[in-house]
Structure formats: structure tokens, C-alpha cells
N, CA, C and O atoms as a GROMACS GRO file, in nm:
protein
  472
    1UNK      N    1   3.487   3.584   0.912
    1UNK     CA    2   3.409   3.513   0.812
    1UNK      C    3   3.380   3.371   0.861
    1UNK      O    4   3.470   3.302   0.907
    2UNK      N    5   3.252   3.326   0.850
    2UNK     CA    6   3.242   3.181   0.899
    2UNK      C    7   3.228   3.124   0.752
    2UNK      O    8   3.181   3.176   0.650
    3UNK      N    9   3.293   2.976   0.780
    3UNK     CA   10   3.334   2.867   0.704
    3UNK      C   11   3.262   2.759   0.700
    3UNK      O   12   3.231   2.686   0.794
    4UNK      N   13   3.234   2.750   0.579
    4UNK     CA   14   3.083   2.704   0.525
    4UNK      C   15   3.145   2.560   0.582
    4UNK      O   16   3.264   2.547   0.612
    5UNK      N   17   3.044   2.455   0.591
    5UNK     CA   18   3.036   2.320   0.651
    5UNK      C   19   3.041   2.228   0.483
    5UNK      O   20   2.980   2.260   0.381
    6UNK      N   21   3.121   2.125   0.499
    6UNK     CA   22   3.047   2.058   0.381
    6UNK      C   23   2.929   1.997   0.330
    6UNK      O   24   2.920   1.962   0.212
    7UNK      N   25   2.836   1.984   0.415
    7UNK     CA   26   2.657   1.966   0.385
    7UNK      C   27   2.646   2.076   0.257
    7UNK      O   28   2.633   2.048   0.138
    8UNK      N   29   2.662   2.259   0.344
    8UNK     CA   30   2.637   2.318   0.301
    8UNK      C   31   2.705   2.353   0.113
    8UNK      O   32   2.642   2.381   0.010
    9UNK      N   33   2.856   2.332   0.138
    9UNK     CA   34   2.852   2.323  -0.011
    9UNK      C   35   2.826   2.263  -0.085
    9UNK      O   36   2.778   2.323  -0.181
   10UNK      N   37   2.835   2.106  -0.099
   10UNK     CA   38   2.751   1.991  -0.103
   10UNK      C   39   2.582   2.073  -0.194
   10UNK      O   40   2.549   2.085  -0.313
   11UNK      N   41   2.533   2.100  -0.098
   11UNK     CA   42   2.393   2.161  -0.170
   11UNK      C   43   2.417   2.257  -0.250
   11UNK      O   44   2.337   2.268  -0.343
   12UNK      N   45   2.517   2.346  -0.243
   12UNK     CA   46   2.520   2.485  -0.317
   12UNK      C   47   2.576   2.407  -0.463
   12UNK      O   48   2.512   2.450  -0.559
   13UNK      N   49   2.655   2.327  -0.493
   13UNK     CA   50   2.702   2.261  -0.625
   13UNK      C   51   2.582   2.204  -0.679
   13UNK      O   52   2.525   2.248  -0.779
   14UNK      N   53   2.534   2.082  -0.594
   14UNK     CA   54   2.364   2.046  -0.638
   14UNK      C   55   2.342   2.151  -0.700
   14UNK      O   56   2.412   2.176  -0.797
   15UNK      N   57   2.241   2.238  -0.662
   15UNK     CA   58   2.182   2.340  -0.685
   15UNK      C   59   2.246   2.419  -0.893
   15UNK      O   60   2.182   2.431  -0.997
   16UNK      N   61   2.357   2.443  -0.867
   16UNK     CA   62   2.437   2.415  -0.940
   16UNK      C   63   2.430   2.364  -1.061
   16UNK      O   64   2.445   2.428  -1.165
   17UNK      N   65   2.404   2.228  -1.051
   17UNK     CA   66   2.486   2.144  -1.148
   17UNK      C   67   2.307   2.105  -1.179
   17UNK      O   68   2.285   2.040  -1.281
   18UNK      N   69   2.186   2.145  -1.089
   18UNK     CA   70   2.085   2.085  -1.112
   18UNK      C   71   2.033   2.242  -1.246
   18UNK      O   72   1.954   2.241  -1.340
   19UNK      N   73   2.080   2.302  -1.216
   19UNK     CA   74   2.012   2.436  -1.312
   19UNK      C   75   2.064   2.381  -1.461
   19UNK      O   76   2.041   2.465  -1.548
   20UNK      N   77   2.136   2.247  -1.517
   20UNK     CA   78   2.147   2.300  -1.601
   20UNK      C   79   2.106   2.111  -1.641
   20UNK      O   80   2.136   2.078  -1.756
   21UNK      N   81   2.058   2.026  -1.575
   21UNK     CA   82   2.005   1.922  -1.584
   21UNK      C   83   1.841   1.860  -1.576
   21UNK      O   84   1.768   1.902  -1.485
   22UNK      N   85   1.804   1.789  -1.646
   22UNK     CA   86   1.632   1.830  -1.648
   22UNK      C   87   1.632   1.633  -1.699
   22UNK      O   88   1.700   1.576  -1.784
   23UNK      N   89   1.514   1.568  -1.592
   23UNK     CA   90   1.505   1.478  -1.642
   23UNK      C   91   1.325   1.478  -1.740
   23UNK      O   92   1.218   1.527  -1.704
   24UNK      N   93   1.354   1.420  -1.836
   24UNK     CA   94   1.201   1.355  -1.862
   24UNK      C   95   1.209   1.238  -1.883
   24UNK      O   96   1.290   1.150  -1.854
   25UNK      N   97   1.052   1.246  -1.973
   25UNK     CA   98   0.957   1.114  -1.931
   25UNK      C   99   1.067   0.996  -2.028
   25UNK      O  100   1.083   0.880  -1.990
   26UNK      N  101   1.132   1.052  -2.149
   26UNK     CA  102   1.212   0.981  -2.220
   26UNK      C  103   1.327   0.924  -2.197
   26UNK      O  104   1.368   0.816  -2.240
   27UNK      N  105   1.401   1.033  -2.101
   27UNK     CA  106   1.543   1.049  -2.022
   27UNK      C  107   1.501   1.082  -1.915
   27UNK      O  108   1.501   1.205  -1.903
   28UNK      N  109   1.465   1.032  -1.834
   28UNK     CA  110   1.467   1.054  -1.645
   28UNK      C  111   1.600   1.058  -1.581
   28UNK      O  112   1.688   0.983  -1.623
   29UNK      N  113   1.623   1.150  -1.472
   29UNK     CA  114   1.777   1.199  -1.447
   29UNK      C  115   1.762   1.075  -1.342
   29UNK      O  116   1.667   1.015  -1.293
   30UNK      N  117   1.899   1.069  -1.334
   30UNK     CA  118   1.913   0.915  -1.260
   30UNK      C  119   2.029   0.987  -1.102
   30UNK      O  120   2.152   0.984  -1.107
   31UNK      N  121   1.980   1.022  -1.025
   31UNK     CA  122   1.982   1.066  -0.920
   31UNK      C  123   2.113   0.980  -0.824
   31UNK      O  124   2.135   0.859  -0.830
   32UNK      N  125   2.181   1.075  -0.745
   32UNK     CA  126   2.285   0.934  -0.675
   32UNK      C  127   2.275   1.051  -0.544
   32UNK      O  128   2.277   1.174  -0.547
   33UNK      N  129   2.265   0.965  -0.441
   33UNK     CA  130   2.286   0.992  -0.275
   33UNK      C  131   2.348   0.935  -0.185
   33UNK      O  132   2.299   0.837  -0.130
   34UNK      N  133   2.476   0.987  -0.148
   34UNK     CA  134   2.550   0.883  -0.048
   34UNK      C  135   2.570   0.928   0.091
   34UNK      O  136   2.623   1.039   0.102
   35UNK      N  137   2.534   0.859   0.211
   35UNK     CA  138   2.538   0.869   0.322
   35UNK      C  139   2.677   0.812   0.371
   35UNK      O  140   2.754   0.769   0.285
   36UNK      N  141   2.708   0.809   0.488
   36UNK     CA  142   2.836   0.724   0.559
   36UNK      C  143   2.836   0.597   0.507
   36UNK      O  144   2.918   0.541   0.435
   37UNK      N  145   2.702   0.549   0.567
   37UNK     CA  146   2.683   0.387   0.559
   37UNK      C  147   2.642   0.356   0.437
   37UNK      O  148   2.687   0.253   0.387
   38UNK      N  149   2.526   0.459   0.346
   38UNK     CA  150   2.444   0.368   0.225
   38UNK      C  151   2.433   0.435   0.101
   38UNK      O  152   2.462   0.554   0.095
   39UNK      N  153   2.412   0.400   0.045
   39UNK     CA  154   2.417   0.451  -0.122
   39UNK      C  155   2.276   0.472  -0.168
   39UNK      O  156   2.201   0.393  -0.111
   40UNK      N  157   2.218   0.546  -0.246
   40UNK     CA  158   2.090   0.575  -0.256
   40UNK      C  159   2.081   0.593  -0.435
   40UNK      O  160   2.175   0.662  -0.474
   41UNK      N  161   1.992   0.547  -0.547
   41UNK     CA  162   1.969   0.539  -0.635
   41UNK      C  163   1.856   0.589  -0.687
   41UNK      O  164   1.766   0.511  -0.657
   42UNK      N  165   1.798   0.712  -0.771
   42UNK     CA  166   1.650   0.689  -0.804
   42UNK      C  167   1.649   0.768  -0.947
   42UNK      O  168   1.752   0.820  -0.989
   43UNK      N  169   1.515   0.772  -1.022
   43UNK     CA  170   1.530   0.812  -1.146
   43UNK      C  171   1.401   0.888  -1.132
   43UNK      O  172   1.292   0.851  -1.089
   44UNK      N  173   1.431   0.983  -1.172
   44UNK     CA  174   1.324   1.100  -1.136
   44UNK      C  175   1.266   1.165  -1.299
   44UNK      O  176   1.341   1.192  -1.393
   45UNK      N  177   1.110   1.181  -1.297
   45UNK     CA  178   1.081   1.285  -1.415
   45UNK      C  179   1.056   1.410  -1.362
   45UNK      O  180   0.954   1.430  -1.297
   46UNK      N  181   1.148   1.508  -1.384
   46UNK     CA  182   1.096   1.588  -1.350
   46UNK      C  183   0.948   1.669  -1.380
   46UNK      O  184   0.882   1.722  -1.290
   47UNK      N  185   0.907   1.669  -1.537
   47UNK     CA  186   0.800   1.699  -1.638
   47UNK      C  187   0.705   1.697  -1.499
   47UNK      O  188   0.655   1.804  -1.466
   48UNK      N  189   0.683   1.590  -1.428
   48UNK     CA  190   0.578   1.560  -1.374
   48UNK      C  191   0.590   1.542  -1.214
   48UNK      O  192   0.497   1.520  -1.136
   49UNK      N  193   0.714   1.555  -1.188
   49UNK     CA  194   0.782   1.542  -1.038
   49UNK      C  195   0.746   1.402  -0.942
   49UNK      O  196   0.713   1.392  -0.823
   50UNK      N  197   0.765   1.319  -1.031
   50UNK     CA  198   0.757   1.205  -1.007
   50UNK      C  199   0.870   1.090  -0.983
   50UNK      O  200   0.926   1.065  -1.090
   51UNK      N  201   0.911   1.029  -0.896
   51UNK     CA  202   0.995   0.937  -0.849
   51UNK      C  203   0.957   0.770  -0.963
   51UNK      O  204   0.872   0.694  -0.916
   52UNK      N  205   0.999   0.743  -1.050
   52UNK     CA  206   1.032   0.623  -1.123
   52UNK      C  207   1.047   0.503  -1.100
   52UNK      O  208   0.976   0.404  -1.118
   53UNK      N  209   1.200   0.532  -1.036
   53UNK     CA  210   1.220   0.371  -0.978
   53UNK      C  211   1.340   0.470  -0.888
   53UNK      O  212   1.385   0.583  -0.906
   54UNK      N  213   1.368   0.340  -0.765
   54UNK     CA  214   1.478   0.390  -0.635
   54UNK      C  215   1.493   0.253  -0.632
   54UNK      O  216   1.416   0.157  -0.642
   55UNK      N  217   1.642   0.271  -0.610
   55UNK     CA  218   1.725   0.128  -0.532
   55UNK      C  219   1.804   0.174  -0.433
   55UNK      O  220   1.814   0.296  -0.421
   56UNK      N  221   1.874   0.088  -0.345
   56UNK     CA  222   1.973   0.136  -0.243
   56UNK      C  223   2.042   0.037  -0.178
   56UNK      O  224   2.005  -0.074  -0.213
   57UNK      N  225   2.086   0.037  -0.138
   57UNK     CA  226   2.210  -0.118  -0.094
   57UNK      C  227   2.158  -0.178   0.031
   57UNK      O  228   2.191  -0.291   0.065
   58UNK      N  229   2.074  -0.099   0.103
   58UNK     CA  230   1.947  -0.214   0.185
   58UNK      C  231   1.885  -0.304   0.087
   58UNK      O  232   1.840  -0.409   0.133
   59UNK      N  233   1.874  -0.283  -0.042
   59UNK     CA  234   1.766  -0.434  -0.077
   59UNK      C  235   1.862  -0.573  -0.076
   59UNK      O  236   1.822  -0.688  -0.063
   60UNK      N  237   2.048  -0.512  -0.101
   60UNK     CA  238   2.155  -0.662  -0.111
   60UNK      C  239   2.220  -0.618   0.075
   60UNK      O  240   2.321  -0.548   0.092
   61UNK      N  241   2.154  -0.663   0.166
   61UNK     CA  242   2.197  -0.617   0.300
   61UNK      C  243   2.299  -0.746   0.306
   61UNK      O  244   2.420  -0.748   0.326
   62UNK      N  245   2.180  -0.883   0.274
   62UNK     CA  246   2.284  -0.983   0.326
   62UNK      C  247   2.419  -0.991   0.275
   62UNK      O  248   2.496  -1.053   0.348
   63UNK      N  249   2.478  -0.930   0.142
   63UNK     CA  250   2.583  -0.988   0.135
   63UNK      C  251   2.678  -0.814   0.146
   63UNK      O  252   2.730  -0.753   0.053
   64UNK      N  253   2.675  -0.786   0.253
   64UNK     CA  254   2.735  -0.683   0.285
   64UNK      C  255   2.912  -0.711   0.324
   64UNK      O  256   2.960  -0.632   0.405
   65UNK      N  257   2.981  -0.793   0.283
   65UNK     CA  258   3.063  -0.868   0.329
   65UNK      C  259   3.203  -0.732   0.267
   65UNK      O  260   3.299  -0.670   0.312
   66UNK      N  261   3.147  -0.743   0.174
   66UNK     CA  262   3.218  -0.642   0.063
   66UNK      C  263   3.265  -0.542   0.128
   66UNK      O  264   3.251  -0.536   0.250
   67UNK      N  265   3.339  -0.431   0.048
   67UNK     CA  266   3.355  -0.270   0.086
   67UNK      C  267   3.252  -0.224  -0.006
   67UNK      O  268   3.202  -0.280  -0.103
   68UNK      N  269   3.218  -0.041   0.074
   68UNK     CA  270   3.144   0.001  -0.008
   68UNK      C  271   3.122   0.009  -0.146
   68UNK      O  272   3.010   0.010  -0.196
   69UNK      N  273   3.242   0.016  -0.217
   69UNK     CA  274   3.230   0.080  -0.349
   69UNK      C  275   3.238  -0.050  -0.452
   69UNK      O  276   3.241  -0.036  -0.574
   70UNK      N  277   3.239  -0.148  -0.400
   70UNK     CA  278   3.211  -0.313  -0.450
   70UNK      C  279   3.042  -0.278  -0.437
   70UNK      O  280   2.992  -0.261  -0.549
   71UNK      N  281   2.965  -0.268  -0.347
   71UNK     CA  282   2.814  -0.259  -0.312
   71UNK      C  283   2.768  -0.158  -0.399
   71UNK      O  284   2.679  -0.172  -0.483
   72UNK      N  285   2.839  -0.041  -0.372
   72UNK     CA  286   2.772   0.064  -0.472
   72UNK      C  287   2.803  -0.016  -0.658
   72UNK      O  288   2.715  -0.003  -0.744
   73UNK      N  289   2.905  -0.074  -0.683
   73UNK     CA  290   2.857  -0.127  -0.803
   73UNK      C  291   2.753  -0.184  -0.830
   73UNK      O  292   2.686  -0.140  -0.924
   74UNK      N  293   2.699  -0.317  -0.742
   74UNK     CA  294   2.628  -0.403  -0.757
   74UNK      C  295   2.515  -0.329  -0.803
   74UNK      O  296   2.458  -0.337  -0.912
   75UNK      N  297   2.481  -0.231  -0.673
   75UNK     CA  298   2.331  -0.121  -0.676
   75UNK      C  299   2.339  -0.107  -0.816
   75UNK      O  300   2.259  -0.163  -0.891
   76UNK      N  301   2.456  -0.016  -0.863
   76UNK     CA  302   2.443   0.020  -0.987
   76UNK      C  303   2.367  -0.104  -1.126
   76UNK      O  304   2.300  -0.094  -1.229
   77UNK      N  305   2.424  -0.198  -1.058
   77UNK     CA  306   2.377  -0.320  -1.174
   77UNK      C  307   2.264  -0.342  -1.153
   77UNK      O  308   2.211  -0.401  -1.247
   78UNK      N  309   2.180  -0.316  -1.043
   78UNK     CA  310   2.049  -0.430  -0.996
   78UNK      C  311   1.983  -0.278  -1.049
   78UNK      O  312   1.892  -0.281  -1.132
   79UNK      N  313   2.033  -0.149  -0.998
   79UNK     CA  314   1.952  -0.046  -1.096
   79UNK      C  315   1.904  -0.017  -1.200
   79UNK      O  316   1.799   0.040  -1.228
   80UNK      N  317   2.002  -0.067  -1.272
   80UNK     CA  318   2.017  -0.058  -1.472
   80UNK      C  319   1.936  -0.219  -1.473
   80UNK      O  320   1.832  -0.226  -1.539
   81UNK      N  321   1.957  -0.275  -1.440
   81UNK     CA  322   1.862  -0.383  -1.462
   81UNK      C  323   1.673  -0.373  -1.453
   81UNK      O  324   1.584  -0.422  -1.522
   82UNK      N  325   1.674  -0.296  -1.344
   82UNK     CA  326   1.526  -0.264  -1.311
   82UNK      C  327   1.499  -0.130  -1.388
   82UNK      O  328   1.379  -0.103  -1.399
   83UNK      N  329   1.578  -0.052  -1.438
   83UNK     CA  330   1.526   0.050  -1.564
   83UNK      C  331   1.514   0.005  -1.652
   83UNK      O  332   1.444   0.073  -1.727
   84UNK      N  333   1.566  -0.131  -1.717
   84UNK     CA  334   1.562  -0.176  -1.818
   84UNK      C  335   1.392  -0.259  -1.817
   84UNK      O  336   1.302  -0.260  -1.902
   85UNK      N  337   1.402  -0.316  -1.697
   85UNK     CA  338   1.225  -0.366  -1.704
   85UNK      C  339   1.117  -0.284  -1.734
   85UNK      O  340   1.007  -0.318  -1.776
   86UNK      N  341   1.166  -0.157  -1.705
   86UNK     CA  342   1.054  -0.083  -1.714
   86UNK      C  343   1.105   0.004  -1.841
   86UNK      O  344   1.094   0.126  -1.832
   87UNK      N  345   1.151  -0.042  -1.939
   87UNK     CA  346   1.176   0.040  -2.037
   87UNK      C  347   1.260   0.154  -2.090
   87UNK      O  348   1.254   0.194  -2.206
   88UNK      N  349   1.324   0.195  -2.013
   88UNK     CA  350   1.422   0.284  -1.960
   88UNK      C  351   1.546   0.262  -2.031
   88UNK      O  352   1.531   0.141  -2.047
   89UNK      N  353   1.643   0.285  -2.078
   89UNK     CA  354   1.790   0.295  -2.157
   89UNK      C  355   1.866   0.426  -2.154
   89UNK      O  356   1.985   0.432  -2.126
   90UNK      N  357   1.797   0.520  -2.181
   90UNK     CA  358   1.891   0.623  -2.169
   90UNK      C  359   1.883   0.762  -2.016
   90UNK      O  360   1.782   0.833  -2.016
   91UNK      N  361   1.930   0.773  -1.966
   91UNK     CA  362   1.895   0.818  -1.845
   91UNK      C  363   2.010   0.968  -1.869
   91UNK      O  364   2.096   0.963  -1.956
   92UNK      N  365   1.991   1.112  -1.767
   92UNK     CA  366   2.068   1.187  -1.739
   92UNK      C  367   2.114   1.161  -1.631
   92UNK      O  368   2.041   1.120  -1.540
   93UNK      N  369   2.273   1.183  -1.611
   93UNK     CA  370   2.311   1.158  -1.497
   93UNK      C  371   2.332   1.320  -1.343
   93UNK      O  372   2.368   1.437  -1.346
   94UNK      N  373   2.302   1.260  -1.279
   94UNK     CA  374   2.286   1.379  -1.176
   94UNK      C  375   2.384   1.328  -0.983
   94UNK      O  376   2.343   1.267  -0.884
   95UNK      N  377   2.460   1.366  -1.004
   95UNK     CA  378   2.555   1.289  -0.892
   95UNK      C  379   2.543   1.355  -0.792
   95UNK      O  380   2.628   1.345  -0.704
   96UNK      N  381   2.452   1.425  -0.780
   96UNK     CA  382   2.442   1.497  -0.676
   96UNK      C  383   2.519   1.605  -0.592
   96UNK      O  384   2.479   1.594  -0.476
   97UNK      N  385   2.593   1.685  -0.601
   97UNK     CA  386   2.709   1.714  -0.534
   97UNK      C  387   2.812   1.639  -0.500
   97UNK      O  388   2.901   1.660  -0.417
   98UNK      N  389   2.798   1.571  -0.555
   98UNK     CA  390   2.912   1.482  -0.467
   98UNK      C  391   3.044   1.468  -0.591
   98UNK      O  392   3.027   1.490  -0.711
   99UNK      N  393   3.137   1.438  -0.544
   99UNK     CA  394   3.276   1.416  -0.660
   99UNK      C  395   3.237   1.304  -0.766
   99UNK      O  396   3.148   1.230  -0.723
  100UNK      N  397   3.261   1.287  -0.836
  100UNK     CA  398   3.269   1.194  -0.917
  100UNK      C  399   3.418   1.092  -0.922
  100UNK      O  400   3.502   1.078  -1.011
  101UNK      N  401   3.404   1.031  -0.781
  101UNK     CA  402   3.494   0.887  -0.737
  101UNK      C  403   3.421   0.843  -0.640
  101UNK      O  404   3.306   0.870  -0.606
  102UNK      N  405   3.501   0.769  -0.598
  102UNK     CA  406   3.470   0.663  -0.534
  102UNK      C  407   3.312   0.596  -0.528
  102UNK      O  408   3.261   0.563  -0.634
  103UNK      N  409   3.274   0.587  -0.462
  103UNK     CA  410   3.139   0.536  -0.462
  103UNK      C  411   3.031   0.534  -0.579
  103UNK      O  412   2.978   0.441  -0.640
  104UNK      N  413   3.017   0.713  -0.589
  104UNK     CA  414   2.970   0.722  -0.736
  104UNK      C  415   2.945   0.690  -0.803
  104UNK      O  416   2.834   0.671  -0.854
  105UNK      N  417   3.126   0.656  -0.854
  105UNK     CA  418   3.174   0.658  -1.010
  105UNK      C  419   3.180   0.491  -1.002
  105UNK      O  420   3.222   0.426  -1.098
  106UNK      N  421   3.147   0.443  -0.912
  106UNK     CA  422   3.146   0.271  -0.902
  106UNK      C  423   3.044   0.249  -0.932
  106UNK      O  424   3.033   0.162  -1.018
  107UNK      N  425   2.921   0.312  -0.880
  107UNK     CA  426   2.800   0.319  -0.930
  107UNK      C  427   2.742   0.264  -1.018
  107UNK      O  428   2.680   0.162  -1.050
  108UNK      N  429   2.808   0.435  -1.078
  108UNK     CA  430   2.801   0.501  -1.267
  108UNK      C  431   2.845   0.358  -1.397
  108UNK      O  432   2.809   0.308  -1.503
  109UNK      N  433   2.957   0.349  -1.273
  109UNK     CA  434   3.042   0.229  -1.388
  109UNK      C  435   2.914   0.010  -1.368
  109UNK      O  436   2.904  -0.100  -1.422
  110UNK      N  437   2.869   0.077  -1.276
  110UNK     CA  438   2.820  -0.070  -1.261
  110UNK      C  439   2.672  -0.032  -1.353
  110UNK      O  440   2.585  -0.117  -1.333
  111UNK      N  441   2.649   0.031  -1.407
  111UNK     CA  442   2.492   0.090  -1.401
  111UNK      C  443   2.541   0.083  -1.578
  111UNK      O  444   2.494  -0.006  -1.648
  112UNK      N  445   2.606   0.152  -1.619
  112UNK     CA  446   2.664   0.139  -1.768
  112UNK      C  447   2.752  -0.017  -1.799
  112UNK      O  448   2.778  -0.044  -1.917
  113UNK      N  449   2.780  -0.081  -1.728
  113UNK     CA  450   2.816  -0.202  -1.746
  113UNK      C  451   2.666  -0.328  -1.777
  113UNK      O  452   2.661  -0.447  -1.807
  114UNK      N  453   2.574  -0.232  -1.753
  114UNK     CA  454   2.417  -0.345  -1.747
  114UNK      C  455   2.327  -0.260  -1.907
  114UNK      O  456   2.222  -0.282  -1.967
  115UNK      N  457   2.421  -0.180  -1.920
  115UNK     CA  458   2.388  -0.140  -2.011
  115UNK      C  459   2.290  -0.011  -2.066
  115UNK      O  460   2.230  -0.007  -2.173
  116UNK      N  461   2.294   0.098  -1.953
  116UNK     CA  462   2.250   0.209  -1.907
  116UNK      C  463   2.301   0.287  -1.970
  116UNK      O  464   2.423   0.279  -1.957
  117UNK      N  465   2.255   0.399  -2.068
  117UNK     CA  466   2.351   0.547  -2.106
  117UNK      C  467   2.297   0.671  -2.124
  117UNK      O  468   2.205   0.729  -2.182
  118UNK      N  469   2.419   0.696  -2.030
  118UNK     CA  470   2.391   0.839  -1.993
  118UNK      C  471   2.565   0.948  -2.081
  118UNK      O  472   2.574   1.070  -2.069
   0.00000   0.00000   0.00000
């Protein structure tokens, strides 16, 4: 038997966890992607398959001084801040495959600290 890679389960949970999550134009699912190095943010309608708003921890490069999951808060704050410009408050959350710690859930917690709910 060959032994699935974690990419691969990774997508098979997505897949998953996306069958039973749906963003719209009212509630746009608020999307999370994490690489080695970077954290990825976006709010998607699906209704219309349209991308909303995206943030990612390249726009605060300079003060990279931090550890990740200090940065992934911030994102989270400068995120919920820029949904809020555009009208935005209540969002679905969609973590992508991924666990719900570390990075994430620093995120999650910086993004509901600006006043985001999901």
C-alpha cells in the first residue's frame, strides 16, 4: 500500500470540510493558506466565484522581526480591518485543511479581535 503524502491529505480534508461550507455575497468564506514561510488570507463569494479581498504577510515584510504566529495575527488584524472597509462583518470560516493551531488559530484570533465573526 503506498502512503499518502501530506499535500495529499491536506486536499482530501479541504475537499471535505469545503462540501459543507459555501461563501456568499452576505457571508463570504474567509479562506486561510499557509506555506513554510507565508500566510495567505482571502474572502471569497462563491455565488459568483469571485475573490473579495486577499492579504498576506508580504504587505507587513518590514517588520518581520517577529515569529510566525505573532505575523499571522497581525495579517489577521490588517484583514478584519480591510473587510470592515468594505463592509464586511460576518464572514464563514474555511481553514483550509489545515489544523486549527498554530498559525491559523492566531490568525482566526487576530481577525475576531478587530472585530470579525465567524
Amino acid at each position: 500500500m503506498k502512503k499518502e503524502d501530506k499535500k495529499t491529505k491536506r486536499e482530501r480534508r479541504h475537499r471535505r470540510i469545503r462540501k459543507k461550507i459555501f461563501g456568499t455575497k452576505v457571508r463570504p468564506r474567509f479562506l486561510v493558506f499557509k506555506s513554510n514561510l507565508h500566510i495567505y488570507a482571502q474572502l471569497i463569494n462563491d455565488e459568483e466565484e469571485k475573490t473579495l479581498l486577499s492579504c498576506s504577510d508580504l504587505e507587513i515584510k518590514n517588520e518581520r522581526k517577529e515569529g510566525k504566529t505573532e505575523v499571522a495575527k497581525k495579517i489577521g488584524q490588517l484583514f478584519a480591518q480591510k473587510a470592515k472597509e468594505k463592509g464586511i462583518n460576518q464572514v464563514v470560516f474555511d481553514r483550509g485543511g489545515f489544523r486549527y493551531m498554530g498559525r491559523v488559530k492566531s490568525l482566526a484570533e487576530g481577525a475576531r479581535e478587530e472585530g470579525l465573526i465567524f
